[in-house]
C-alpha positions as CSV (number, residue, x, y, z in Angstrom):
1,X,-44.2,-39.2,27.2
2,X,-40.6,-40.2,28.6
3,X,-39.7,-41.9,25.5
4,X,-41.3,-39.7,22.9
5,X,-38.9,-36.7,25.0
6,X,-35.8,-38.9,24.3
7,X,-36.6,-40.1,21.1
8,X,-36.8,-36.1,20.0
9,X,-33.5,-35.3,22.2
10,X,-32.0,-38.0,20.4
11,X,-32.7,-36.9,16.8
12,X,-31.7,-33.0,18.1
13,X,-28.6,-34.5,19.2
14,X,-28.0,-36.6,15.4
15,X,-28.6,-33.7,13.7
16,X,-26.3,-31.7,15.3
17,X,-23.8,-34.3,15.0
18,X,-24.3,-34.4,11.5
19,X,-23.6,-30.5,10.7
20,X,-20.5,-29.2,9.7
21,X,-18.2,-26.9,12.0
22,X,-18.6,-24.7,8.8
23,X,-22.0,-24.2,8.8
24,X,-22.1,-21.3,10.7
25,X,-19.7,-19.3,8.2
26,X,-21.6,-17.7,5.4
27,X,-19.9,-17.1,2.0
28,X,-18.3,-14.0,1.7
29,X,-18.6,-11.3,-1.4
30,X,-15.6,-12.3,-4.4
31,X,-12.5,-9.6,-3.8
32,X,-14.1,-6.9,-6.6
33,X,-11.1,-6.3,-7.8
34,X,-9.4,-9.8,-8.7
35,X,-13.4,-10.6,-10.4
36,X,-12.4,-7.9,-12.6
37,X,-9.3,-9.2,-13.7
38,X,-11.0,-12.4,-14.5
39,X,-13.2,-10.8,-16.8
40,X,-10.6,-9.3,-18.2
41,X,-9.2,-12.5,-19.1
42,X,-12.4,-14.2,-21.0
43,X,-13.1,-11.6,-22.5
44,X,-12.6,-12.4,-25.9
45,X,-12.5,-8.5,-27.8
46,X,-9.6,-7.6,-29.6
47,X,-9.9,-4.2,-28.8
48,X,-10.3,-4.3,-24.5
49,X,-8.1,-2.2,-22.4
50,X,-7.1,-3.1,-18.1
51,X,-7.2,0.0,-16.3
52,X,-7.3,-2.2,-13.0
53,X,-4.4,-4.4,-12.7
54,X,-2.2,-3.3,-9.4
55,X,1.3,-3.8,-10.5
56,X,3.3,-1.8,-12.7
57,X,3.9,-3.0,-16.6
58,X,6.3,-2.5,-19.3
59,X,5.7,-1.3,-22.9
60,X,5.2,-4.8,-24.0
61,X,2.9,-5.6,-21.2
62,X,4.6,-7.4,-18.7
63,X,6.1,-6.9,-15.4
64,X,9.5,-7.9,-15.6
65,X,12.2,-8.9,-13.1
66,X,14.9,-5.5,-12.7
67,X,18.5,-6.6,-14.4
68,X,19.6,-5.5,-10.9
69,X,17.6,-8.0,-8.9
70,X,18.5,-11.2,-10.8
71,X,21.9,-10.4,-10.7
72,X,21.2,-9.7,-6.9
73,X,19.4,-12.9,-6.7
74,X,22.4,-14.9,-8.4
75,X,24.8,-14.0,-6.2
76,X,22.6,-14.2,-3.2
77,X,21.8,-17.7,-3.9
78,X,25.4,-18.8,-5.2
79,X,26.7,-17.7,-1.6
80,X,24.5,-18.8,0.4
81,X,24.9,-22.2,2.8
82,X,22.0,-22.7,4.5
83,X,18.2,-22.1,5.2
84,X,18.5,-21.6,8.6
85,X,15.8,-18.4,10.0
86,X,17.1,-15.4,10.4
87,X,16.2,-14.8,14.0
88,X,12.8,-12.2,14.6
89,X,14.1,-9.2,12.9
90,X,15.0,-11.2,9.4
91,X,17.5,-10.0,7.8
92,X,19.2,-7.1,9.6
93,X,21.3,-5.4,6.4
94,X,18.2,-5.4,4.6
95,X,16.3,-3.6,7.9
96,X,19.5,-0.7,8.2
97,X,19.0,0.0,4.8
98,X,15.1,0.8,4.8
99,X,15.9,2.6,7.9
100,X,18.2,5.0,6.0
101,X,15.5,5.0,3.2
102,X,12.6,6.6,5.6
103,X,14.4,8.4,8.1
104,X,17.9,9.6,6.4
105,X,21.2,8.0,6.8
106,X,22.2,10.7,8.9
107,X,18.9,11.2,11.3
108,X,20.2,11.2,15.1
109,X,17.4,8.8,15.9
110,X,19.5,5.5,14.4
111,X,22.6,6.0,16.8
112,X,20.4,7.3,19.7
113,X,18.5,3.7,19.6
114,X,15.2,5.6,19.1
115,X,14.6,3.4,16.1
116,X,13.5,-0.7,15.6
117,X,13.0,-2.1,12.2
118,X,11.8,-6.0,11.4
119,X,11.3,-8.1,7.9
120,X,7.7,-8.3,7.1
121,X,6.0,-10.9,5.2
122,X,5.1,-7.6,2.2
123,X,3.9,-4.3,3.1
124,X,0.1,-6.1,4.5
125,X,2.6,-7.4,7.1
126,X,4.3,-4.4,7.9
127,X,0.6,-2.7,8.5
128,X,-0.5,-5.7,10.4
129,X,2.5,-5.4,12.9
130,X,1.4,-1.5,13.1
131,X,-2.0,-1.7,13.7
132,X,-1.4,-3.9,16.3
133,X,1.2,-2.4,18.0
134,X,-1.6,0.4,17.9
135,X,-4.1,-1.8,19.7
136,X,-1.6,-2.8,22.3
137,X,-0.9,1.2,22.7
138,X,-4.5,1.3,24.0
139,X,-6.0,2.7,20.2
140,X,-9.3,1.8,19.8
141,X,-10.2,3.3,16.6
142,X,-8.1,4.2,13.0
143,X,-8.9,6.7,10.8
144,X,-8.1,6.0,7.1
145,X,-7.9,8.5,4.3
146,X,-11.5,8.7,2.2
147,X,-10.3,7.4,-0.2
148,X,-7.6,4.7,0.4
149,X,-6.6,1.2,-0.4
150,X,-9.1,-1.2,0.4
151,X,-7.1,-3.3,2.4
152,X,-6.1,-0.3,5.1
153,X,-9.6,-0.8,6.4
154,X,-9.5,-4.7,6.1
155,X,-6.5,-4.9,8.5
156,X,-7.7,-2.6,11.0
157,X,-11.0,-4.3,10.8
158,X,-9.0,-8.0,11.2
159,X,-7.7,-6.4,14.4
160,X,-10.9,-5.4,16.1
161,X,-11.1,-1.5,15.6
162,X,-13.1,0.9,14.6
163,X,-12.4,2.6,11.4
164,X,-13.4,6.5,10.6
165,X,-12.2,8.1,7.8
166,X,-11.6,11.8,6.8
167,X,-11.6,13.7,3.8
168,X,-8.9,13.9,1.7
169,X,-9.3,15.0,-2.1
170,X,-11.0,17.6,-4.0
171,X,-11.0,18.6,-7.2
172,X,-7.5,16.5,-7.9
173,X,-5.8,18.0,-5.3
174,X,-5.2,17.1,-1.4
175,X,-8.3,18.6,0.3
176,X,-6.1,20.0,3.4
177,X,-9.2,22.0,5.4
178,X,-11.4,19.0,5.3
179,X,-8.8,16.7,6.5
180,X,-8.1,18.8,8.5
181,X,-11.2,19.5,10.3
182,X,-12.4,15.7,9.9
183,X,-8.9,14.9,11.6
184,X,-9.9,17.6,14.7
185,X,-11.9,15.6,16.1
186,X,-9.5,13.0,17.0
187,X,-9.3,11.9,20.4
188,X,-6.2,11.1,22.3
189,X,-4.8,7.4,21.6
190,X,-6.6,7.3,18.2
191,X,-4.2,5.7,15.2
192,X,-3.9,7.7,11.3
193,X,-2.9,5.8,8.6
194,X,-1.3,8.4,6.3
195,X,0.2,6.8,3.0
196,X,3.1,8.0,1.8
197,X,4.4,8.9,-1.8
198,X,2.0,7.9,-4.3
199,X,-1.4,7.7,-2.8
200,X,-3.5,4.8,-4.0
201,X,-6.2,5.6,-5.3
202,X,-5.6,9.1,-6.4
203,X,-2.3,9.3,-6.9
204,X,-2.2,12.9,-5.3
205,X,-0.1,13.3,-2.8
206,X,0.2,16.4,-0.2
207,X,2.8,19.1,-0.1
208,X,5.7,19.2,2.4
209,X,3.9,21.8,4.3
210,X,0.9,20.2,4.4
211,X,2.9,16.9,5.7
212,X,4.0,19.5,8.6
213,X,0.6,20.4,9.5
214,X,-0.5,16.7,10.1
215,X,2.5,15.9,12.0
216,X,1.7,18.9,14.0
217,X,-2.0,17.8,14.3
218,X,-1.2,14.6,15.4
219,X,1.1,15.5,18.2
220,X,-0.8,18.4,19.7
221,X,-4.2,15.4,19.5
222,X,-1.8,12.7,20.9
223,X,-3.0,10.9,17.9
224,X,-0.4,7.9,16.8
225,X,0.4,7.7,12.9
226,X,1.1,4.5,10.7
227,X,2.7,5.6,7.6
228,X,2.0,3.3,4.7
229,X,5.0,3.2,2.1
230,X,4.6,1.7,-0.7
231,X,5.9,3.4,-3.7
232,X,9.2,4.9,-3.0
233,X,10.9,6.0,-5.9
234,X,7.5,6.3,-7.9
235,X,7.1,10.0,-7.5
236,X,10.1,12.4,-8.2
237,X,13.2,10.1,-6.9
238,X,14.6,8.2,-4.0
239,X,15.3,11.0,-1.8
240,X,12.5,13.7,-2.5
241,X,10.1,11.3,-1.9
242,X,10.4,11.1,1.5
243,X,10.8,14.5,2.1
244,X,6.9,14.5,3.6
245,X,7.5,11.5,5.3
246,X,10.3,13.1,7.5
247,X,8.9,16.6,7.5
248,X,5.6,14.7,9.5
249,X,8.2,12.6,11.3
250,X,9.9,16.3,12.5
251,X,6.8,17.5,13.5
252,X,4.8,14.6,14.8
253,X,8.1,13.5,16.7
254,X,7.1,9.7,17.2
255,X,5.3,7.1,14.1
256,X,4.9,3.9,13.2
257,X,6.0,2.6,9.7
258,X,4.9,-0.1,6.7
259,X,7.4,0.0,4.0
260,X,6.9,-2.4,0.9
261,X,9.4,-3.6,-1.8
262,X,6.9,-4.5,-4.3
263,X,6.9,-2.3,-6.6
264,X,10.2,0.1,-6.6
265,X,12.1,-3.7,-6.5
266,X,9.9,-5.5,-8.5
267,X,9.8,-8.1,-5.6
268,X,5.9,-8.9,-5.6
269,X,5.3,-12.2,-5.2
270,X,8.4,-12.6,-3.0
271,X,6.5,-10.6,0.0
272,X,9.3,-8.3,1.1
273,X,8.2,-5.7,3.8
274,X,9.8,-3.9,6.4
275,X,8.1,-2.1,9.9
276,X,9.7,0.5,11.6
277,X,8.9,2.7,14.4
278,X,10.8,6.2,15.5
279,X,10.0,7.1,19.4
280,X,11.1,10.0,21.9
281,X,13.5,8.0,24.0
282,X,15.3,4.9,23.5
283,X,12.8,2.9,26.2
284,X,9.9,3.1,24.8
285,X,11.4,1.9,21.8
286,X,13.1,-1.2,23.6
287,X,9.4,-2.1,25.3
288,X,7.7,-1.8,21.6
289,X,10.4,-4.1,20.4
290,X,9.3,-6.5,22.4
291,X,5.5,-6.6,21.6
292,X,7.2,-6.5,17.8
293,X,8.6,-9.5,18.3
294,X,5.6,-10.9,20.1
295,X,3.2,-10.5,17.5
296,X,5.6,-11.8,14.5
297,X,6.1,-14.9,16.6
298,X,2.8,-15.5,17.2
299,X,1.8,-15.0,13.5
300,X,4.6,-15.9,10.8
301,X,6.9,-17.0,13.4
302,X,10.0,-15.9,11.9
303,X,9.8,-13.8,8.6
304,X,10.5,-14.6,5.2
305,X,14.0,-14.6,4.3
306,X,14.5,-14.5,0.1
307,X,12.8,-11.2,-1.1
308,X,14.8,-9.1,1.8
309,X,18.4,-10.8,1.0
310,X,17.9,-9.6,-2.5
311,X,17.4,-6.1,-1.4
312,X,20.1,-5.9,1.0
313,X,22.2,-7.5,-2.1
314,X,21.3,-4.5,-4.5
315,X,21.9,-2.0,-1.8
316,X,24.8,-3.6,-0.6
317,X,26.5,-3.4,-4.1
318,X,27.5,0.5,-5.4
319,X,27.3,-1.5,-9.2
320,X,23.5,-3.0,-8.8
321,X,22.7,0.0,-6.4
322,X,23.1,2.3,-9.5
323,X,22.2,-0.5,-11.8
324,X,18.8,-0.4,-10.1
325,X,18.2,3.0,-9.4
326,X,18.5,3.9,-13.0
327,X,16.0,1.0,-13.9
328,X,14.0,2.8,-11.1
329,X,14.1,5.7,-13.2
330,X,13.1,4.2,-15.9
331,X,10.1,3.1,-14.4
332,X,9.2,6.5,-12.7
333,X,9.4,8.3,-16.5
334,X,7.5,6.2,-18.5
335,X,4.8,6.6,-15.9
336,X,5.0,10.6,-16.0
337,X,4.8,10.4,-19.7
338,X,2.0,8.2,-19.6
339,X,0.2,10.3,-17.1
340,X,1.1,13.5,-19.3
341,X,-0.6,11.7,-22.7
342,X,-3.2,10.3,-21.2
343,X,-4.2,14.2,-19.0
344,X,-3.4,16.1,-22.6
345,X,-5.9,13.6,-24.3
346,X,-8.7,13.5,-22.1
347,X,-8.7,17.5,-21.7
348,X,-8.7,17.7,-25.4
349,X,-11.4,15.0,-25.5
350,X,-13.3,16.6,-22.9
351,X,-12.6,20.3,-23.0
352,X,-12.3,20.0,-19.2
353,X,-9.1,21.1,-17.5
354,X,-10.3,18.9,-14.2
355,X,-8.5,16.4,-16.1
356,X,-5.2,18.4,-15.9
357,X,-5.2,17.5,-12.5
358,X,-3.8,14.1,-13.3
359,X,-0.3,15.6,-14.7
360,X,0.3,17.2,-10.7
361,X,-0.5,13.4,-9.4
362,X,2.0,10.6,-9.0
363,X,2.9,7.0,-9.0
364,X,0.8,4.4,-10.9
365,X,-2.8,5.6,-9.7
366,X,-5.4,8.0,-10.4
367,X,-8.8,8.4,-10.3
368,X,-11.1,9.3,-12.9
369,X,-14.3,11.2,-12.3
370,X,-17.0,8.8,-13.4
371,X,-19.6,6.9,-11.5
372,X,-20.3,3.7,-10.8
373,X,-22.7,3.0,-13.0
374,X,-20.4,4.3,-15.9
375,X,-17.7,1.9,-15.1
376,X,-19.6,-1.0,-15.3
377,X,-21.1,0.8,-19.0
378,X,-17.9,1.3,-19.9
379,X,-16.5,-2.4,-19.2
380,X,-19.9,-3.9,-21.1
381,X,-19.8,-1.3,-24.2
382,X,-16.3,-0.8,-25.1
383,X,-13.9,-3.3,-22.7
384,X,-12.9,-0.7,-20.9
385,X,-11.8,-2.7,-17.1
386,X,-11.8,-0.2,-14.2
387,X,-12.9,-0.6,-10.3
388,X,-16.5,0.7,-9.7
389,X,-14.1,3.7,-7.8
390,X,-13.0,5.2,-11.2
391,X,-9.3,4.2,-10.1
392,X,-6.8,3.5,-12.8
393,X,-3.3,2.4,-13.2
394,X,-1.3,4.6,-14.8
395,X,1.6,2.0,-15.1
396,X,-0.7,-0.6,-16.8
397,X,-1.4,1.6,-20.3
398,X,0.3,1.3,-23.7
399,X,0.9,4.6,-24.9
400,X,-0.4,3.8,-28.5
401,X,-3.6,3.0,-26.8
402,X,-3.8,5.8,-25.2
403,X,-5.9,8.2,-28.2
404,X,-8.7,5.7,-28.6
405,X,-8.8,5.6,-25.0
406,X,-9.5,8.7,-24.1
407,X,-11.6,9.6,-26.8
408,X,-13.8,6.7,-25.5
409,X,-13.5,7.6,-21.9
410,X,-14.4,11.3,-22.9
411,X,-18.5,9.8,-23.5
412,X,-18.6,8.7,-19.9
413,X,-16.7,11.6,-18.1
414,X,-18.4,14.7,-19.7
């Protein structure tokens, strides 16, 4: 009996030798989003049309690199002597100039020491540096707009929180009493993500005074926001898109923020982020510098260095400042046109002014009203590549595609 009891404990033991330390991870679902865009790709129609990519396009079809930025980039690198880091903050030009960006160049908080800024590895970093500072604030759970970028909920997930969401469109406007009365029942020490201009997916963003009644929601609830920027510039200009921003800040008094130069720069694959935070007094802001700096050690180390020097060259330069705010521009009024074709065809299509609703929305998203089931009709009958969410990027259409689109979109939204 002894030796048949070791002869088994000895083959237990072998075959646990023999499995992998992997076994116990199971395969998670593809990223819905980059499957589409593979599809995309092999599929072999000559009529197809993306409606899913996330980054913004030209007329021709391609995302180029601004005339401002490659100059930027060419004097950066023709001056610079070393790869040395940059210390924890990164660059620090590049930081006072995204501070003047959210806040205002003349806000009290920047000479009163009530405000830190660090490089972040892209805007994900910048909300990974939040969210955590929000856990190390005592937050336990996040609540995330219904509906919002997938990976808002991803990150605060990655961290160990709980995520509720709240209502926040109706009809193709911002739903202000349900987010409202989802948002009052809040508890003290609970985290908001509110996105900025732009909102992904809808693309509709609310009014100043409805920015005014969050921020005054979130300090009467003690509630601690994370404002997501991501597309400043896309919406009516530089400075009137942050006018909610500040209006909440005003209010709200204190907030964390995740700014991203992906899009208004052009700087996508570069990862080129910033995090800020605005406080009451200048020590809680020295203490939350501190954890700041904790967590970017203990992740990235010390932050990418490239995509923010090119920034801080732009800015720093009165020429390629102006040389990039008017290809800014640029960008910002081919989408408004596109978004103003595109809502004129589909009500005529339709004979449905919900569809109006898109003209009133901003940035590159917006989201159709069509099912689930539709989309995936839509991509197998006629090529048509959307998210099962109806979302669509405005800044990815051709504006002579735009009739047959919408007069084959009409079958599936009617």
């Amino acid at each position: 009996m002894r030796r048949k009891a070791d002869t088994g404990q000895r083959e237990r033991k072998g075959k646990a030798l023999l499995m992998s330390h992997f076994s116990p991870l199971s395969t998670l679902p593809p990223d819905a989003l980059l499957g589409l865009m593979t599809a995309y790709r092999a599929d072999e129609r000559s009529e197809k049309f993306d409606l899913g990519v996330g980054v913004y396009k030209d007329e021709h079809g391609e995302t180029p690199i601004l005339s401002a930025v490659r100059k930027a980039e060419a004097k950066l690198l023709a001056a610079q002597t070393t790869k040395v880091y940059e210390g924890p903050r990164g660059n620090t030009d590049f930081c006072a100039h995204i501070e003047k960006f959210v806040f205002g160049a003349d806000h009290p908080a920047l000479k009163e020491n009530r405000v830190l800024s660090f490089t972040a590895p892209g805007g994900c970093g910048a909300l990974f540096l939040g969210v955590g500072l929000m856990r190390r604030m005592g937050t336990r759970r996040v609540w995330v707009s219904k509906p919002t970028w997938p990976n808002h909920p991803n990150v605060v997930k990655s961290l160990g929180l709980e995520v509720k969401d709240y209502a926040y469109a109706r009809d193709g406007a911002f739903y202000k009493l349900g987010a409202l009365a989802d948002l009052s029942t809040a508890e003290p020490g609970d985290g908001i993500i509110l996105q900025g201009p732009c909102h992904n997916p809808t693309g509709i963003d609310p009014s100043t005074d409805d920015w005014r009644a969050l921020g005054r929601l979130c300090r009467e609830k003690r509630v601690i926001a994370l404002l997501d920027v991501a597309y400043h510039g896309f919406a009516s200009g530089l400075d009137k898109d942050m006018d909610g921003v500040r209006a909440f800040i005003e209010e709200a008094g204190e907030a964390l923020v995740s700014y991203s130069c992906s899009k208004n720069f052009g700087l996508y694959r570069e990862r080129t982020g910033c995090f800020l935070a605005i406080g009451k007094d200048a020590e809680g802001i020295a203490a939350a510098t501190t954890h700041v700096a904790d967590m970017g050690r203990a992740t990235w180390s010390m932050p990418p260095a490239h995509g923010a020097g090119i920034v801080a060259a732009v800015l720093d330069d009165p020429d390629l400042r102006a040389e990039w705010e008017a290809e800014l521009a640029a960008m910002r009024t081919r989408m408004i046109s596109l978004r103003t074709a595109l809502s004129d065809a589909l009500v005529s299509h339709t004979g449905s002014n919900l569809l109006a609703a898109l003209k009133t929305q901003n940035g590159m998203f917006s989201q159709l009203p069509i099912s689930a089931e539709d989309t995936a009709k839509a991509r197998e009958a006629d090529g048509i590549y959307m998210p099962s969410s109806g979302r669509i990027n405005i800044a990815g259409l051709h504006a002579s595609d735009i009739p047959r689109l919408a007069e084959t979109l009409a079958r599936y939204l009617v």
